[in-house]
SEKOL-977693 format. One record per residue: residue number from 1; residue in three letters; x, y, z of N, C-alpha, C, CB in turn. Coordinates in Angstrom, 1 decimal, padded with zeros to 4 digits. Atoms other than C-alpha are relative to their C-alpha. Glycine has a CB too. Layout:
<pts>
[NUM, ALA, [X, Y, Z], [X, Y, Z], [X, Y, Z], [X, Y, Z]];
...
</pts>
This chain:
<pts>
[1, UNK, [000.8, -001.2, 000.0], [000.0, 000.0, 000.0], [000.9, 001.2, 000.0], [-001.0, 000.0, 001.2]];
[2, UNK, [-001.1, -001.4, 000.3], [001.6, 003.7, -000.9], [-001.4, 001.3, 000.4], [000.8, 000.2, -002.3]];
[3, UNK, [000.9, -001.4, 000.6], [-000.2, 007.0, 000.0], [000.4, 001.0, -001.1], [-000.3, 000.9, 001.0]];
[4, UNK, [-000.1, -001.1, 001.1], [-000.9, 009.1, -002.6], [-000.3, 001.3, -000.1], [-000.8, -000.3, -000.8]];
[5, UNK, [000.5, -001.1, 000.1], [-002.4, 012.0, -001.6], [-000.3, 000.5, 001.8], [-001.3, -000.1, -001.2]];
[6, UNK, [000.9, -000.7, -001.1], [-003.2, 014.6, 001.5], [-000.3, 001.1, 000.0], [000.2, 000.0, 001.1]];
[7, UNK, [000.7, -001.1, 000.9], [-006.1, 016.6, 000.9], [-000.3, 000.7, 001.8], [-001.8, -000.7, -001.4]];
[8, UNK, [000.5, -000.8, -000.8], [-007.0, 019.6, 002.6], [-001.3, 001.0, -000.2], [001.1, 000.5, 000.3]];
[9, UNK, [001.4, -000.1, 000.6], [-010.5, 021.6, 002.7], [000.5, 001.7, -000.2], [-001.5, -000.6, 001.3]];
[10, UNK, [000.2, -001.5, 000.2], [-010.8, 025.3, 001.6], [-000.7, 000.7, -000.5], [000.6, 000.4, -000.5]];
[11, UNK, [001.0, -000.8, -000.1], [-013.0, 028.2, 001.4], [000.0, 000.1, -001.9], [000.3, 001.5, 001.2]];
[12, UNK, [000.0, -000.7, 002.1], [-011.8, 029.6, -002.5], [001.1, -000.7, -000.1], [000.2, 002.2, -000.7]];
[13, UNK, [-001.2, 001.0, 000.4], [-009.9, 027.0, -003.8], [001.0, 000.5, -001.3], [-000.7, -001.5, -000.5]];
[14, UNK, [-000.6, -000.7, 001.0], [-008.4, 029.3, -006.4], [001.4, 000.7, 000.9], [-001.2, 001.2, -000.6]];
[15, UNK, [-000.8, -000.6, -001.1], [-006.8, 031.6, -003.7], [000.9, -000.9, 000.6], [-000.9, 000.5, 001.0]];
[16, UNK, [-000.6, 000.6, -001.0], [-005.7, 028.7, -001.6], [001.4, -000.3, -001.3], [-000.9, -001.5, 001.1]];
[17, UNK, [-001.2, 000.5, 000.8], [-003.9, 027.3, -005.3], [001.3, 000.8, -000.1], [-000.5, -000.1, -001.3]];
[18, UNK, [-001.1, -001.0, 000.1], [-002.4, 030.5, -005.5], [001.2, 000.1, 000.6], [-000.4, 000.9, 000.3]];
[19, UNK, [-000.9, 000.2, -001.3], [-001.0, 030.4, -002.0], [001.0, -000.9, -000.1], [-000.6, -000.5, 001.2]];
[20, UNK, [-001.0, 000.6, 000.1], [000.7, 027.6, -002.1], [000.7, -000.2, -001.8], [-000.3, -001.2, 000.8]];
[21, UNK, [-001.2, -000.1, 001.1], [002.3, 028.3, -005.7], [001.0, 000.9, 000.7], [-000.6, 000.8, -001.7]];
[22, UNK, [-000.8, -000.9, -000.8], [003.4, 031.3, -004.1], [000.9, -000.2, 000.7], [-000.5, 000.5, 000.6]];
[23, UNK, [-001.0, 000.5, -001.0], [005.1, 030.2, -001.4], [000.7, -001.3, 000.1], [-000.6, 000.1, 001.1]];
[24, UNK, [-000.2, 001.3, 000.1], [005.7, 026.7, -002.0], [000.7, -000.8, -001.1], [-000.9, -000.3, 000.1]];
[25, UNK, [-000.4, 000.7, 001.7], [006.1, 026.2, -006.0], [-000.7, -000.9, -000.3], [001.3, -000.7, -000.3]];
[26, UNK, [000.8, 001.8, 000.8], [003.3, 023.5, -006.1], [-001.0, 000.6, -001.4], [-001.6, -001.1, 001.6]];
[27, UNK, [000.9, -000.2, 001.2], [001.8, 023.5, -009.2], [-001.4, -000.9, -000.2], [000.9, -000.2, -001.2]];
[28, UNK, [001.0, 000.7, 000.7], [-001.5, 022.2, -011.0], [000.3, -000.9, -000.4], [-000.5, 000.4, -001.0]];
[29, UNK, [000.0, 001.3, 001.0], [-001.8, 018.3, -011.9], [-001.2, 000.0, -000.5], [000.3, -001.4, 000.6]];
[30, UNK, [001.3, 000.3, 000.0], [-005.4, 018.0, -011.9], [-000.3, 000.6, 001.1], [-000.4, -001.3, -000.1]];
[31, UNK, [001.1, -000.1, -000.6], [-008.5, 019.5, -011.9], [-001.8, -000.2, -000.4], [000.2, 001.3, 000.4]];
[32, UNK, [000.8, 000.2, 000.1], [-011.3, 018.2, -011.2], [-001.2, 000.2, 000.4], [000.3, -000.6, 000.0]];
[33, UNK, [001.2, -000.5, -000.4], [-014.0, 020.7, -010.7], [-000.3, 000.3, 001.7], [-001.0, -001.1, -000.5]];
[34, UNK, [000.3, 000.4, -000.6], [-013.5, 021.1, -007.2], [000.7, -000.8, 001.3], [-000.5, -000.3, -000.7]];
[35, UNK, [-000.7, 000.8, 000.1], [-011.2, 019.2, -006.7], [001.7, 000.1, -000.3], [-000.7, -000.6, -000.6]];
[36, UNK, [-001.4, -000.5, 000.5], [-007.4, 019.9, -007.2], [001.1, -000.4, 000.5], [000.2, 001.3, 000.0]];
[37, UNK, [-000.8, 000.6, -000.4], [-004.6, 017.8, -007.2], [001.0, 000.9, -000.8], [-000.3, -001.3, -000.1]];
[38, UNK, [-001.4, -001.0, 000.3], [-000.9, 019.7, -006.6], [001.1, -000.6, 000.0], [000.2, 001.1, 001.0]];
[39, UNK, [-001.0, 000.8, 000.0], [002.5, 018.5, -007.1], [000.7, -000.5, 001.1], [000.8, 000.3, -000.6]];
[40, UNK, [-000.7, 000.8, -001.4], [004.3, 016.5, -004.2], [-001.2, -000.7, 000.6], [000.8, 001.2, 001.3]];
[41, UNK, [001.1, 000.8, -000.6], [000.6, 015.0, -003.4], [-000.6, 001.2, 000.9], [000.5, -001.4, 000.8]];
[42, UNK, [001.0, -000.7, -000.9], [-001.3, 018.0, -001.8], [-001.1, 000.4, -000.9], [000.7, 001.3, 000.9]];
[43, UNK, [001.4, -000.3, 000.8], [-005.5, 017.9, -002.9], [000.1, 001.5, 000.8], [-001.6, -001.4, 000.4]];
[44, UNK, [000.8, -001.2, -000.3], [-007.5, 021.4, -002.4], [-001.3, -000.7, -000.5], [000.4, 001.5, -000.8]];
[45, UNK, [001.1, 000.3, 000.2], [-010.5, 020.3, -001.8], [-001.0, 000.8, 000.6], [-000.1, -001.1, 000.3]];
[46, UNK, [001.0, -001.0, -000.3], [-013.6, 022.9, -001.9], [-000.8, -000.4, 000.9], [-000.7, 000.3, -000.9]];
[47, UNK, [000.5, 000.4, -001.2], [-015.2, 023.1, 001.5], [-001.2, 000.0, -000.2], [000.3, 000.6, 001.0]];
[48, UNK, [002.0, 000.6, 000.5], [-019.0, 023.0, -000.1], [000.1, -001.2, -000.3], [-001.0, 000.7, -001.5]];
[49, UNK, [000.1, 001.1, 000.2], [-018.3, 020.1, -001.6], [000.7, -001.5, 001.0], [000.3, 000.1, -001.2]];
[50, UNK, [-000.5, 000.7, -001.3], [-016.3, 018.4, 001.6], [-001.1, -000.3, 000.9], [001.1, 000.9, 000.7]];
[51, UNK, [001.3, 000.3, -000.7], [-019.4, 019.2, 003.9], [-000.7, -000.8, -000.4], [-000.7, 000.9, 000.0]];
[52, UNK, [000.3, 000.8, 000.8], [-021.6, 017.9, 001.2], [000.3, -001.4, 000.5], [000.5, 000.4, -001.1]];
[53, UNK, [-000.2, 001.3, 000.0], [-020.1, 014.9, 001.3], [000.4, -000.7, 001.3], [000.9, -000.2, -001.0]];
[54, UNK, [-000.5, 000.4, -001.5], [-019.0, 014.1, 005.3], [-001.1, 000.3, 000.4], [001.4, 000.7, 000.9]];
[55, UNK, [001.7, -000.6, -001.0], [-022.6, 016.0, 006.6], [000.7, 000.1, 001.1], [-001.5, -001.3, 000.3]];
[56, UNK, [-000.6, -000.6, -000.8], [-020.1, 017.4, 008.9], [000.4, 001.8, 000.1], [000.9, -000.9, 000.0]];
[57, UNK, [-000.6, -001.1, 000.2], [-019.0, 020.9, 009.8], [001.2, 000.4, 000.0], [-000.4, 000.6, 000.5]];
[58, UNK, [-001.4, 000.0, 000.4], [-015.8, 021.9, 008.7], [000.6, 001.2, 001.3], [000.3, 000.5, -001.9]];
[59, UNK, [-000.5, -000.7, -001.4], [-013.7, 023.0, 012.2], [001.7, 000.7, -000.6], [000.2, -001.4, 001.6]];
[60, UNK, [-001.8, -000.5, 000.2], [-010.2, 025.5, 010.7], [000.4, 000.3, 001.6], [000.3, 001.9, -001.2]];
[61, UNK, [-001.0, -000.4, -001.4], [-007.7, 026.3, 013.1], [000.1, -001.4, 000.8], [-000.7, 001.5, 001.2]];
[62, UNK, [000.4, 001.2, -001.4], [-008.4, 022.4, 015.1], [001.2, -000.4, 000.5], [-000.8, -001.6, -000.5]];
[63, UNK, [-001.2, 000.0, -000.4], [-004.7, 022.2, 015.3], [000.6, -001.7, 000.2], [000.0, 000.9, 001.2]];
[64, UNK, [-000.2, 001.7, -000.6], [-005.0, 018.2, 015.0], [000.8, -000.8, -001.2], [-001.8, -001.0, 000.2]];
[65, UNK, [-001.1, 000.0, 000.9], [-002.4, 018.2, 011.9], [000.4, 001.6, -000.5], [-000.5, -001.1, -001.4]];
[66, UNK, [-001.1, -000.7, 000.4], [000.2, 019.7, 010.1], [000.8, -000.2, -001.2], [000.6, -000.1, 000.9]];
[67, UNK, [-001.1, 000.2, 000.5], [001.8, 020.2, 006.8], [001.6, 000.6, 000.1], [-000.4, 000.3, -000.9]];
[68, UNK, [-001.8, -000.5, -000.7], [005.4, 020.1, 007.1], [000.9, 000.5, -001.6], [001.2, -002.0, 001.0]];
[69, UNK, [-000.8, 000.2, 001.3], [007.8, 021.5, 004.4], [001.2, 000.8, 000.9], [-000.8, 000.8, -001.8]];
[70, UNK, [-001.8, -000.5, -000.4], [011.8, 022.0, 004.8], [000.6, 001.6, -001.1], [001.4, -001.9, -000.8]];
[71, UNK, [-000.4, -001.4, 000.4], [013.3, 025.5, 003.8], [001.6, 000.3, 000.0], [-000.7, 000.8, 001.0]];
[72, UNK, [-001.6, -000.9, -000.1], [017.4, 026.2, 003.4], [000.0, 001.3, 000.9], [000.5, 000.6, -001.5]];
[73, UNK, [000.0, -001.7, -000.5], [017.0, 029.7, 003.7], [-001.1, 000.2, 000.2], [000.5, 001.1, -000.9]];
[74, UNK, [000.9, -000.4, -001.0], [014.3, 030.0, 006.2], [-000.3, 001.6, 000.2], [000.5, -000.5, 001.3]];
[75, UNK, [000.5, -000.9, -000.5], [014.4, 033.4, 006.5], [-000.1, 001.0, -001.6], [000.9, 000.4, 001.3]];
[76, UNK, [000.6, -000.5, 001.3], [014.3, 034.3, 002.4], [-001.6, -000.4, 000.3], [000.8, -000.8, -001.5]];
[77, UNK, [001.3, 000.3, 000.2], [011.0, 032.5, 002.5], [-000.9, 000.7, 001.4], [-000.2, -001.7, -000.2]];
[78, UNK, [000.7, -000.9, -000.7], [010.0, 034.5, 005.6], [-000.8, 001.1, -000.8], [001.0, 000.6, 001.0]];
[79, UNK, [000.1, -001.6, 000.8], [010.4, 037.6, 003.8], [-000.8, 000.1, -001.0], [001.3, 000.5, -000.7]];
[80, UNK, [001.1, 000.3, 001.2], [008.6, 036.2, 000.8], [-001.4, -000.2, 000.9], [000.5, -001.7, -001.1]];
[81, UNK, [001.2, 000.3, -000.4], [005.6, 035.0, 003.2], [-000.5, 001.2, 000.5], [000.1, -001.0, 001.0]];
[82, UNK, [000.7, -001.8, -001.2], [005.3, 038.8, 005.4], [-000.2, 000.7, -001.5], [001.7, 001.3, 001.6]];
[83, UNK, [000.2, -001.0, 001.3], [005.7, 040.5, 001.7], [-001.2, -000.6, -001.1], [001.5, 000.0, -001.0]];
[84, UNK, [001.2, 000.6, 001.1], [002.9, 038.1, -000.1], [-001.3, 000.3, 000.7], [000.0, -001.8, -000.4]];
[85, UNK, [001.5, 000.4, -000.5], [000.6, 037.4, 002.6], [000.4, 000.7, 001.3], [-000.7, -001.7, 000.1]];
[86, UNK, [000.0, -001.1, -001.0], [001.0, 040.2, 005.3], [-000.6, 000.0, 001.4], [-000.4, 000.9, -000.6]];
[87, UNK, [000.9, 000.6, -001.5], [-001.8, 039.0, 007.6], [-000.6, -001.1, 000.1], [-001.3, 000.7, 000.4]];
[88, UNK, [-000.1, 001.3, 000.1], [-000.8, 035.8, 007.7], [000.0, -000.3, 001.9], [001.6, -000.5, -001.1]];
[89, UNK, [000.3, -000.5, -001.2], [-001.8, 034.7, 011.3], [001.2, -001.1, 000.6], [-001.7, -000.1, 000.5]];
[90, UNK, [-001.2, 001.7, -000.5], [001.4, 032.7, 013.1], [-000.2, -000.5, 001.1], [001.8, 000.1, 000.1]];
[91, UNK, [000.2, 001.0, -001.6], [001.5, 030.2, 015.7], [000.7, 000.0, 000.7], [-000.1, -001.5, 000.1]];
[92, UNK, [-001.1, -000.4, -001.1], [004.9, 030.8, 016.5], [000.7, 000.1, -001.5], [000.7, -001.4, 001.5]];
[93, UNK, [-001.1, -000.4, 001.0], [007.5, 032.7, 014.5], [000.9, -000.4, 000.4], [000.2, 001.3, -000.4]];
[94, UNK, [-001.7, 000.5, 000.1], [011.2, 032.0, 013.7], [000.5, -000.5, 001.5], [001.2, 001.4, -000.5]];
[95, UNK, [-000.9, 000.7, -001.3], [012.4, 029.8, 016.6], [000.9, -001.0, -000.4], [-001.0, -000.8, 001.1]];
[96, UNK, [-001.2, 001.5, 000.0], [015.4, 027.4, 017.2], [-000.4, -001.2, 001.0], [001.7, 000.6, 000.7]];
[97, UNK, [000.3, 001.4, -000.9], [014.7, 023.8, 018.7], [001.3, 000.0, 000.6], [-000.4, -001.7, -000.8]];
[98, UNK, [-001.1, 000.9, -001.1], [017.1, 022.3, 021.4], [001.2, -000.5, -001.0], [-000.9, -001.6, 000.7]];
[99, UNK, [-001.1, 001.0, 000.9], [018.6, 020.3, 018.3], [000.6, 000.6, -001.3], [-000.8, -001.3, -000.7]];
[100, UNK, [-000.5, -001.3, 000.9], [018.9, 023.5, 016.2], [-000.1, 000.0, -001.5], [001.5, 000.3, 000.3]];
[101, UNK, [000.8, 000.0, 001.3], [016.2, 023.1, 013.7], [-000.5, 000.9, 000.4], [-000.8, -001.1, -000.7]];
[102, UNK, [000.8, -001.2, -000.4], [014.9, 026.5, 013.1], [-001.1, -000.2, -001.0], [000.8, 001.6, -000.1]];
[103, UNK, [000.6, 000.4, -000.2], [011.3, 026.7, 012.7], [-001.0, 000.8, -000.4], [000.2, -000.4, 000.7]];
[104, UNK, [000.8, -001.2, -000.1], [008.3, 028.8, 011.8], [-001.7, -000.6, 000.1], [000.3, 001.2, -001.5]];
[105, UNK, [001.2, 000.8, 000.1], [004.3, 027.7, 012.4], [-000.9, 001.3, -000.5], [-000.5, -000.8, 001.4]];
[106, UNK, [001.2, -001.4, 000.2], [001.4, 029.8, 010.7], [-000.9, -000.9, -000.5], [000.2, 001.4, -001.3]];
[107, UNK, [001.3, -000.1, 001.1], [-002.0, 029.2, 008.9], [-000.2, 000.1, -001.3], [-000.6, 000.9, 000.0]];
[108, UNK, [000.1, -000.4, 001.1], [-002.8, 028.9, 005.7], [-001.8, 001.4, -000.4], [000.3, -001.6, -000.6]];
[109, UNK, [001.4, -001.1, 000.4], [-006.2, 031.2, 003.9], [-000.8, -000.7, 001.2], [-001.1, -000.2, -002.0]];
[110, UNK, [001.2, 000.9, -000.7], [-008.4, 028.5, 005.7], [000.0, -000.6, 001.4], [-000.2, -001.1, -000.7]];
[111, UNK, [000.3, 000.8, -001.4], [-007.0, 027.4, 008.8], [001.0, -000.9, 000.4], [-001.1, -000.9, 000.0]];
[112, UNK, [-000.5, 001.2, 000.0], [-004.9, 024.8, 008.0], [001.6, 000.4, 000.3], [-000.4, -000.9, -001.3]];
[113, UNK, [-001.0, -000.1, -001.0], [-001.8, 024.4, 010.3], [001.7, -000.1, -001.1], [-000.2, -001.5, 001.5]];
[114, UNK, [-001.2, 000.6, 001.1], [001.9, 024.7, 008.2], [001.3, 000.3, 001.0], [000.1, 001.0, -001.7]];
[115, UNK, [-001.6, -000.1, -001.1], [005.5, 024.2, 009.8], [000.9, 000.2, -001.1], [000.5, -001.6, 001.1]];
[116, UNK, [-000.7, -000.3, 000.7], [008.0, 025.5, 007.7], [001.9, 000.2, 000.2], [-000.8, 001.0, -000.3]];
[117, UNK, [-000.9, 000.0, -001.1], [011.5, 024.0, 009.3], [001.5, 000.1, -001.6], [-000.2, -001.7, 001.5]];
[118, UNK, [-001.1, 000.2, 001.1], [015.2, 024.0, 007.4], [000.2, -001.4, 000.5], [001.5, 001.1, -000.1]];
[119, UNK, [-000.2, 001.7, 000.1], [016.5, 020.4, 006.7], [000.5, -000.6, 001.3], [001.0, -000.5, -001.2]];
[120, UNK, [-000.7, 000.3, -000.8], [017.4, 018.4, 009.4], [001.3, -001.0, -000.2], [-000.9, -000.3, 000.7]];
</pts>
C-alpha cells in the first residue's frame, strides 16, 4: 500500500492554489471541478463540496495536523511569506529547537496548520 495524496479543505480554492504556488512552488496536476490535485501530493478540496459529502461541519484552526515542508534559507521565504501574505496569522514565528532546527508555524487562507523548518 503507498499513499498518494493529502487533501486539505478550503473556502476559495483558487486563492488557496495560489498560496501555495506562491510560497511553495506547487503547481496544477489535476482539476477536477472542485477538486485539485498539486505536485508533491497535496489535494484542495472545496469546502461545499467536503461538507456535502462528510454531513459534517468543517472546524479551521483544530490544530489536529500539520503540513510540514523543509526550507534552506528560512528566512528568504520568511520575507517572501510577510511580503505576499502580510496578515498571515502565526502560531509561533522563527524559533530554534534544542537540536537547532529553526522553525516557523502559521495558517494557511483557511486554517490549516503549516510548519515550515530547514532540513534536518
Amino acid at each position: 500500500m503507498k499513499l498518494k495524496n493529502i487533501l486539505i479543505v478550503v473556502k476559495d480554492i483558487e486563492k488557496s492554489k495560489r498560496f501555495y504556488h506562491d510560497l511553495f512552488g506547487l503547481d496544477l496536476v489535476h482539476d477536477h471541478d472542485g477538486n485539485m490535485i498539486l505536485t508533491e501530493g497535496l489535494v484542495l478540496q472545496d469546502e461545499k463540496i467536503w461538507k456535502k459529502f462528510l454531513g459534517k461541519e468543517i472546524i479551521p484552526k483544530s490544530n489536529s495536523c500539520e503540513l510540514y515542508f523543509e526550507e534552506q534559507d528560512i528566512e528568504a521565504f520568511i520575507a517572501n511569506l510577510e511580503k505576499l501574505y502580510p496578515g498571515v496569522q502565526y502560531v509561533n514565528r522563527l524559533m530554534t529547537h534544542n537540536w537547532g532546527q529553526k522553525v516557523i508555524r502559521f495558517y494557511d487562507l483557511d486554517g490549516n496548520l503549516i510548519e515550515v523548518g530547514t532540513p534536518m
